[in-house]
C-alpha positions as CSV (number, residue, x, y, z in Angstrom):
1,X,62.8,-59.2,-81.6
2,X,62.7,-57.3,-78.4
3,X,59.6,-58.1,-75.9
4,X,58.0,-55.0,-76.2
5,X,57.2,-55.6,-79.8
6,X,56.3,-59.3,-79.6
7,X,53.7,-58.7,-76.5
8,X,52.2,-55.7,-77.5
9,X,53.3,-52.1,-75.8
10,X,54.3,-52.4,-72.7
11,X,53.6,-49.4,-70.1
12,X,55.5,-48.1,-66.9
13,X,54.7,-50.6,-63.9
14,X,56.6,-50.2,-60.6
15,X,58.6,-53.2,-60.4
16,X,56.8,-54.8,-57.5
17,X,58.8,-54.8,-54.3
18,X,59.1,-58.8,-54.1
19,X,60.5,-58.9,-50.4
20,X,58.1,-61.9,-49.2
21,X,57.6,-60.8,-45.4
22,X,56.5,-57.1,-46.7
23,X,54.2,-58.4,-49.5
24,X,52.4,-60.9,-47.2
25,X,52.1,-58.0,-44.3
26,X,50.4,-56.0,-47.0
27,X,48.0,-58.8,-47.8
28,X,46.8,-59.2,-44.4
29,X,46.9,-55.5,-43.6
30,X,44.7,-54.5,-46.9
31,X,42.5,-57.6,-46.4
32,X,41.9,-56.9,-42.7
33,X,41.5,-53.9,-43.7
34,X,38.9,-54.0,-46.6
35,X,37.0,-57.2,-43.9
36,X,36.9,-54.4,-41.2
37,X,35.2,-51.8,-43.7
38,X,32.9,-54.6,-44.9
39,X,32.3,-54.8,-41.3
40,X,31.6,-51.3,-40.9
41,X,29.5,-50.9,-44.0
42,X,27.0,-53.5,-42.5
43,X,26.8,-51.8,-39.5
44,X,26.4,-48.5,-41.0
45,X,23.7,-50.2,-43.3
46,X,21.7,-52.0,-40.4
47,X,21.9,-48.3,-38.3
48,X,20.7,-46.8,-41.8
49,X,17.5,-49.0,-42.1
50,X,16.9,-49.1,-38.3
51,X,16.8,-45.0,-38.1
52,X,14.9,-45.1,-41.3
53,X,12.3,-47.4,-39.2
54,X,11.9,-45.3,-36.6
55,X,11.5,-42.7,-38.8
56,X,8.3,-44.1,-40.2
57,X,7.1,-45.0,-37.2
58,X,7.2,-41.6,-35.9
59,X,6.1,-39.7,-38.5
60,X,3.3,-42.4,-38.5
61,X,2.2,-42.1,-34.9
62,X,2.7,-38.2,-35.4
63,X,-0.3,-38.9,-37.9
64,X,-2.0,-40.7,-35.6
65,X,-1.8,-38.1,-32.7
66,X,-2.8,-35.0,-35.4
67,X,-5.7,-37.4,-36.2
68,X,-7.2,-38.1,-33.2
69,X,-6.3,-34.5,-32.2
70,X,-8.9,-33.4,-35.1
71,X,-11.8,-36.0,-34.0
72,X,-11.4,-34.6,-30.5
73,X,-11.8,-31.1,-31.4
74,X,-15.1,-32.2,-33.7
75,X,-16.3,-34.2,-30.9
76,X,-15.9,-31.1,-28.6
77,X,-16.8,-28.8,-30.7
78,X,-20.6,-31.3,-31.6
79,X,-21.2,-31.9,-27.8
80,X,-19.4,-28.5,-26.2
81,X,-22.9,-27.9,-24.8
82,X,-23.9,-31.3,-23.5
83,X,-23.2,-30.7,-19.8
84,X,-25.0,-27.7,-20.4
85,X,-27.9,-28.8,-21.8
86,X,-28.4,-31.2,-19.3
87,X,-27.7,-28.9,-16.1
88,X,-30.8,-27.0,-17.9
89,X,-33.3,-29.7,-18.3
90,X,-34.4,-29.7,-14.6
91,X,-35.0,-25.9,-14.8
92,X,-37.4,-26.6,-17.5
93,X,-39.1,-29.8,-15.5
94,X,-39.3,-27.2,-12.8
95,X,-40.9,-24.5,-15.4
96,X,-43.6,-27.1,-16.9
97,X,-44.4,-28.4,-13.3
98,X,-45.5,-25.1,-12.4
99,X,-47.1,-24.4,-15.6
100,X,-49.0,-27.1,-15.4
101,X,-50.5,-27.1,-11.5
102,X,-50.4,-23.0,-12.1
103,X,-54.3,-22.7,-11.8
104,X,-54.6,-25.3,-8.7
105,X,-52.0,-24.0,-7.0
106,X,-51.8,-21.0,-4.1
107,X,-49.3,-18.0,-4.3
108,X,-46.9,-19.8,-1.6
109,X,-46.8,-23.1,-3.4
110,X,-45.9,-20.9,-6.9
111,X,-43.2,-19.1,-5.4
112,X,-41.5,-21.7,-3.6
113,X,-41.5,-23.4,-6.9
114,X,-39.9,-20.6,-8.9
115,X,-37.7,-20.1,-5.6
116,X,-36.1,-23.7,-6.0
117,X,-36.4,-23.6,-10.0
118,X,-34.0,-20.2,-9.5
119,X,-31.7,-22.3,-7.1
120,X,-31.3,-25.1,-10.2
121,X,-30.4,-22.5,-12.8
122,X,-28.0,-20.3,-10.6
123,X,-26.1,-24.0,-9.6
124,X,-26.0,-24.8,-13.7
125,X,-24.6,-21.0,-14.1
126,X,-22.1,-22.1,-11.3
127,X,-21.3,-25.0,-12.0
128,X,-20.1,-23.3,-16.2
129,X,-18.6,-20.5,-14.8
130,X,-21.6,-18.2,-15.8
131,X,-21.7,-15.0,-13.5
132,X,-23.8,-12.3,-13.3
133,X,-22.5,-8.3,-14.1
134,X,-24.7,-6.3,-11.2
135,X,-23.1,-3.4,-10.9
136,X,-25.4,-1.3,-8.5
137,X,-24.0,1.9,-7.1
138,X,-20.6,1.6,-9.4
139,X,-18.6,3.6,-11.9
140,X,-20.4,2.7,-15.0
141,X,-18.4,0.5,-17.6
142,X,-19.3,1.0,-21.6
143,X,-17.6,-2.4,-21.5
144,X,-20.1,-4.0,-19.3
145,X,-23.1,-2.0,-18.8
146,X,-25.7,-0.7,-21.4
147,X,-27.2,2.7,-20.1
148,X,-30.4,2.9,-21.2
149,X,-31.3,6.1,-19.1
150,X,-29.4,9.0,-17.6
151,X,-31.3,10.0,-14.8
152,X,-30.4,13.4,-12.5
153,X,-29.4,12.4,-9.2
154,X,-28.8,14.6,-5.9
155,X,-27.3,11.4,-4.0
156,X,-25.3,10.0,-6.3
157,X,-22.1,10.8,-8.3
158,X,-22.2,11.6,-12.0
159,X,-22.0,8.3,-14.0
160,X,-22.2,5.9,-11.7
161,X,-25.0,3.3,-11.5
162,X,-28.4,4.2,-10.2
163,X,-30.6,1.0,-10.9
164,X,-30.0,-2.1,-12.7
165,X,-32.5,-2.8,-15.2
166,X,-31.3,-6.2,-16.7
167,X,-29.0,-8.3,-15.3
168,X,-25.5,-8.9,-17.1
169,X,-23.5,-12.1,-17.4
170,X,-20.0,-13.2,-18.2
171,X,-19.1,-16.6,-19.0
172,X,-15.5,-17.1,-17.4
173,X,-14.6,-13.4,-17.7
174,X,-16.2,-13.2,-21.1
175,X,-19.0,-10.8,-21.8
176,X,-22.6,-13.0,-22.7
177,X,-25.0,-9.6,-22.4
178,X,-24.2,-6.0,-20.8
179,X,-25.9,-5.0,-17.9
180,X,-28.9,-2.7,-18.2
181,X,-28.6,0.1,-16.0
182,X,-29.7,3.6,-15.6
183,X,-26.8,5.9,-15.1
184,X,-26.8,9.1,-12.8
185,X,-25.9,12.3,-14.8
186,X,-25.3,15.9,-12.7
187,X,-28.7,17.6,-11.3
188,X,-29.2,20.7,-13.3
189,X,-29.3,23.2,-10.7
């Protein structure tokens, strides 16, 4: 009986090259080798779970930035008129000081009053940008005037500001209220 038959079928193998330096160079080689991608699989591995941590943290504290971002903006948005409010509340002390002593009081004592009540509530208008829109003797403006009149004028030019009736205001270049003016239209002769 021939080997084939007695071990079972036998299939085409490369005769292994059996020189003993070359096969124990190949063993080291592929061990170092396979150690050194071992190696490099751990490292790649640790780098993996070390990006994927710094990841999480990020998107974490970017969670943590958008949500303190939102209570800010609520927080404005509850007390945007705070600093306001409280610029305002010696006007009104001023206002219900006077109110009160009004019938005890002389003319000169009431004015000065309402002179240094003015002076708080033009320094709270300064002090939030709020500026008045007086535009005496100018072009008028649709934009910031209100003409409530047309009046005929010899001395001044067609539409241009004769009186101001009501002061206007702008809040940092932002329309609050129109001026009230009376505009100058051509004399008729």
């Amino acid at each position: 009986m021939n080997e084939a038959s007695h071990n079972g079928p036998v299939m085409d193998q490369p005769e292994p090259d059996l020189n003993d330096s070359e096969t124990g160079g190949e063993a080291s080689s592929t061990g170092s080798e396979i150690e050194s991608l071992r190696k490099a699989l751990a490292t790649a591995e640790e780098s993996v779970r070390s990006q994927r941590d710094q990841y999480m943290r990020a998107i974490a504290e970017l969670d943590n930035v958008r949500k303190r971002a939102q209570r800010d903006i609520e927080s404005a948005h509850r007390y945007a008129l705070e600093g306001f409010a409280g610029e305002l509340l010696p006007v009104r002390d001023g206002l219900d000081l006077a109110v009160r002593q009004g019938s005890q009081a002389d003319v000169k004592t009431l004015l000065a009053g309402q002179q240094a009540t003015l002076k708080l509530l033009d320094r709270a208008f300064d002090k939030f940008s709020i500026k008045p829109v007086d535009p005496a003797g100018a072009k008028f403006n649709p934009e910031l005037h209100e003409a409530v009149l047309m009046q005929q004028s010899d001395t001044a030019q067609p539409d241009t500001v004769l009186q101001v009736v009501q002061t206007g205001y702008e809040l940092k270049g932002r329309l609050l209220r129109p001026a009230r003016v009376i505009v100058a239209k051509a004399s008729d002769a």
